[in-house]
C-alpha positions in Angstrom: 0.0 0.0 0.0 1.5 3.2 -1.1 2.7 5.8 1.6 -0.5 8.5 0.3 -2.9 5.4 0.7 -1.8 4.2 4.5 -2.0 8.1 5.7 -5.2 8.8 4.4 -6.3 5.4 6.0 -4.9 6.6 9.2 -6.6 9.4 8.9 -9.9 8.2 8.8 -9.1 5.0 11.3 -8.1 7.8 13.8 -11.7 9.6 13.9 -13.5 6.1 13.5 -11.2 5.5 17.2 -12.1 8.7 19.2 -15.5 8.2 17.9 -15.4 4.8 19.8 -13.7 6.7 22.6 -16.9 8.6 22.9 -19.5 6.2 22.3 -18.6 3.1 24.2 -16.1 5.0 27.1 -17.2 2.5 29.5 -15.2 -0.3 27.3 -11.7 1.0 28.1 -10.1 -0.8 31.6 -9.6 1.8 34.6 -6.7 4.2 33.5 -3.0 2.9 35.1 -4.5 -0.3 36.5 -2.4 -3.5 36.1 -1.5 -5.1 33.5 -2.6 -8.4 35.2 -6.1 -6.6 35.6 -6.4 -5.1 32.3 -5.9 -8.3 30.6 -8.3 -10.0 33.0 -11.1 -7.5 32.1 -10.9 -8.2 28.5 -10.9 -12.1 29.5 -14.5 -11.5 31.2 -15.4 -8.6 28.6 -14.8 -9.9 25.3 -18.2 -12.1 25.3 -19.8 -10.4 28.2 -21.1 -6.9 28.9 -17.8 -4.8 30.2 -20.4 -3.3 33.1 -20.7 -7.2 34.1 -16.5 -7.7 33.7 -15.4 -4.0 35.7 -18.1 -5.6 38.2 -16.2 -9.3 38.6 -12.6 -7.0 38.8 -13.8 -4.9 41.7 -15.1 -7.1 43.5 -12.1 -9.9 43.0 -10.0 -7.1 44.4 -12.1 -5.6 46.9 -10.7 -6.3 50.3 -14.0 -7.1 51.9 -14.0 -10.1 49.4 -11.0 -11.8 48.1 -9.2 -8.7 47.9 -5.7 -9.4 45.9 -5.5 -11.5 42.8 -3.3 -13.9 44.8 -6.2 -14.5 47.1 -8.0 -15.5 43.8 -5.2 -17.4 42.8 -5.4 -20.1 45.8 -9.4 -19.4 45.7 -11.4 -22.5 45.0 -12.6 -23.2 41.8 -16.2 -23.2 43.7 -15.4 -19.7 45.1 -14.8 -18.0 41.9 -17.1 -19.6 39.5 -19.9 -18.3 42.1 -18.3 -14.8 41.7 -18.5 -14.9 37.7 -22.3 -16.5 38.1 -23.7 -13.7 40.6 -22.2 -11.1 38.1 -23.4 -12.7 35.1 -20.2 -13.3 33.7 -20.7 -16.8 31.3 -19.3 -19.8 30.9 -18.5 -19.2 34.5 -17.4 -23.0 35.0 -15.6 -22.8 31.9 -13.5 -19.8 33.1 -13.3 -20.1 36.7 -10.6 -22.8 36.6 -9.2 -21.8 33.6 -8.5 -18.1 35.2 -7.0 -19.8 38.4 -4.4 -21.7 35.9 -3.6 -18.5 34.3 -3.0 -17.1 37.8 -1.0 -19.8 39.0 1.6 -20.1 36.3 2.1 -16.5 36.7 2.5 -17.0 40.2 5.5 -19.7 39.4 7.1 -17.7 37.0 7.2 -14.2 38.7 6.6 -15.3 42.4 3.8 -12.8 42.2 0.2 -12.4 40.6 1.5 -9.5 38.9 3.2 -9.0 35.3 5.4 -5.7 36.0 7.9 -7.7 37.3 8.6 -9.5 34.3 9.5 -6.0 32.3 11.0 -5.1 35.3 13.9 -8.1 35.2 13.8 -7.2 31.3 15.2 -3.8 32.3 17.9 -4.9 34.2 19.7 -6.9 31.3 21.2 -5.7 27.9 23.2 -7.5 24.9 23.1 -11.6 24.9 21.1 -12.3 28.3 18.8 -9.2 27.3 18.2 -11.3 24.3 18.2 -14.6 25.7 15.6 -13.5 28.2 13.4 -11.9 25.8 13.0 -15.2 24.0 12.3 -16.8 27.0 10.1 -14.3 28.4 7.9 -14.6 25.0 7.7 -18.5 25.2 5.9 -18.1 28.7 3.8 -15.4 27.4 2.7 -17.8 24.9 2.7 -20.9 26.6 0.9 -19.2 29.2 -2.5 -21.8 30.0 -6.0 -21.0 30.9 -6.3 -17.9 27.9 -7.1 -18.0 24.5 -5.0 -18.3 21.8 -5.4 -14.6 21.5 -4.5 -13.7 24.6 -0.8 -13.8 24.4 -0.8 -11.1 21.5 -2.3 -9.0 24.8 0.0 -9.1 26.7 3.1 -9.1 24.8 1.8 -5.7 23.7 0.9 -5.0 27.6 4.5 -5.5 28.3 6.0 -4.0 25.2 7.1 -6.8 23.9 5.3 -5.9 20.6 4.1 -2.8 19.8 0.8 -3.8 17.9 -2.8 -3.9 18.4 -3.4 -7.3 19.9 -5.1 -9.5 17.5 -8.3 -11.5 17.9 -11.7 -12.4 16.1 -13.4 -9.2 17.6 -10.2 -6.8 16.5 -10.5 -8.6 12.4 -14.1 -7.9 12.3 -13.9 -4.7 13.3 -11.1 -3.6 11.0 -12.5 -6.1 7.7 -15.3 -3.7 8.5 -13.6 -0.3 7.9 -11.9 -1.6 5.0 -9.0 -0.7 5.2 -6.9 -3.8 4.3 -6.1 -4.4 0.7 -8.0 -6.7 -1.4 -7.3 -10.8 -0.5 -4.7 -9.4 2.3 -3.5 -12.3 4.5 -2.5 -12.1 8.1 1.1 -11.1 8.0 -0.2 -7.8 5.6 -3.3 -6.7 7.9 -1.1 -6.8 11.1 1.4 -4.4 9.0 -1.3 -2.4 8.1 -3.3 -2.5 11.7 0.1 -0.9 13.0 0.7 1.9 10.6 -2.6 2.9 11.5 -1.9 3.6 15.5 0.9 5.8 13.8 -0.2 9.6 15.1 -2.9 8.4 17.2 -2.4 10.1 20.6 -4.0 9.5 24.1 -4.6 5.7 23.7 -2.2 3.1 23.6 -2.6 0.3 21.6 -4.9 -1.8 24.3 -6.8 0.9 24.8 -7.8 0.5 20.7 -7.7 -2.9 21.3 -10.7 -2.7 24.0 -12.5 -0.3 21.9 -12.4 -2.4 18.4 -13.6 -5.7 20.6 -16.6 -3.3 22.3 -17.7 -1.8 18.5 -17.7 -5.5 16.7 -19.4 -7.1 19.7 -22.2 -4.3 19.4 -22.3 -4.6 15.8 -23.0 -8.4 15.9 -25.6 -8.0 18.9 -27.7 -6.0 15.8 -27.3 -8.6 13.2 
């Protein structure tokens, strides 16, 4: 796609996001909350209402409840399906143990239900071990169980690790429908073209686009 083409396309992608921004505010996860949160959101929100999914966060990390996601972490599977159930969050039996497997290999890796840590260490290194541990750190990422095979494009963006929008069904639909991909496009050429369009978009990071393209293509199938 010529340089002109992409621009204009960037353009127009950039109103089509702060119009999202505007109309579905309510989609985007609490500003500076954890990475570890954030992604956990869009694990309840991407085929439930985000009101129902901000509900399950708080109260998961409300004090008077389980209060720290380490407390859900050695939660019973029991405790936290009820959780998802009272909220309305569904399949809660399918994700309720499949969240606490997600928490737990965190857990082993970092010694902590948080991600931080992880860019933190990254940090620290530089040449060959910076290398070495950014290969390694990207194998957990995506060996990571419990999450969909779309989740690890989260949170390698989350951490840095990539600097795209994450990729899933919801983001594809959502971008097939602005048209903005050339004609018989295959994977490799709409991620290309998915990050030239963030290019000059200020105020929302690529998960913040992320979370909004997921809200718009879920809406937009609720009216077919």
């Amino acid at each position: 796609m010529a340089a002109t083409g992409i621009r204009e396309k960037a353009k127009k992608f950039q109103k089509f996001v702060k119009g999202l921004e505007e109309k579905h505010p309510q989609a985007l996860p609490k500003r500076g909350a954890p990475l570890l949160e954030r992604f956990v959101f869009y694990l309840l929100a991407y085929s439930n209402s985000v009101a129902a999914a901000k509900t399950v966060v708080a109260d998961l990390t409300d004090e008077r409840t389980f209060g720290s996601w380490n407390e859900v972490r050695v939660s019973t599977v029991r405790e936290l399906a009820e959780v998802l159930h009272r909220h309305g969050i569904e399949p809660a039996d399918f994700l309720a143990p499949r969240l606490k497997q997600f928490l737990q290999k965190v857990f082993e890796e970092v010694d902590d239900t948080a991600l931080e840590p992880i860019h933190e260490d990254l940090e620290k290194l530089s040449g060959e071990k910076l290398k070495k541990q950014l290969e390694k750190t990207k194998n957990f990422i995506r060996d990571l169980p419990g999450i969909p095979p779309w989740g690890p494009s989260y949170l390698l963006t989350g951490l840095g690790l990539e600097q795209d929008i994450p990729w899933d069904p919801h983001t594809e639909q959502a971008l097939d429908e602005q048209k903005v991909f050339p004609p018989k496009s295959n994977l490799v050429q709409k991620k290309r073209v998915a990050k030239a369009l963030l290019e000059g978009l200020e105020g929302l990071d690529p998960l913040d686009v992320h979370h909004l393209l997921v809200e718009h293509a879920k809406q937009a199938q609720k009216k077919r």
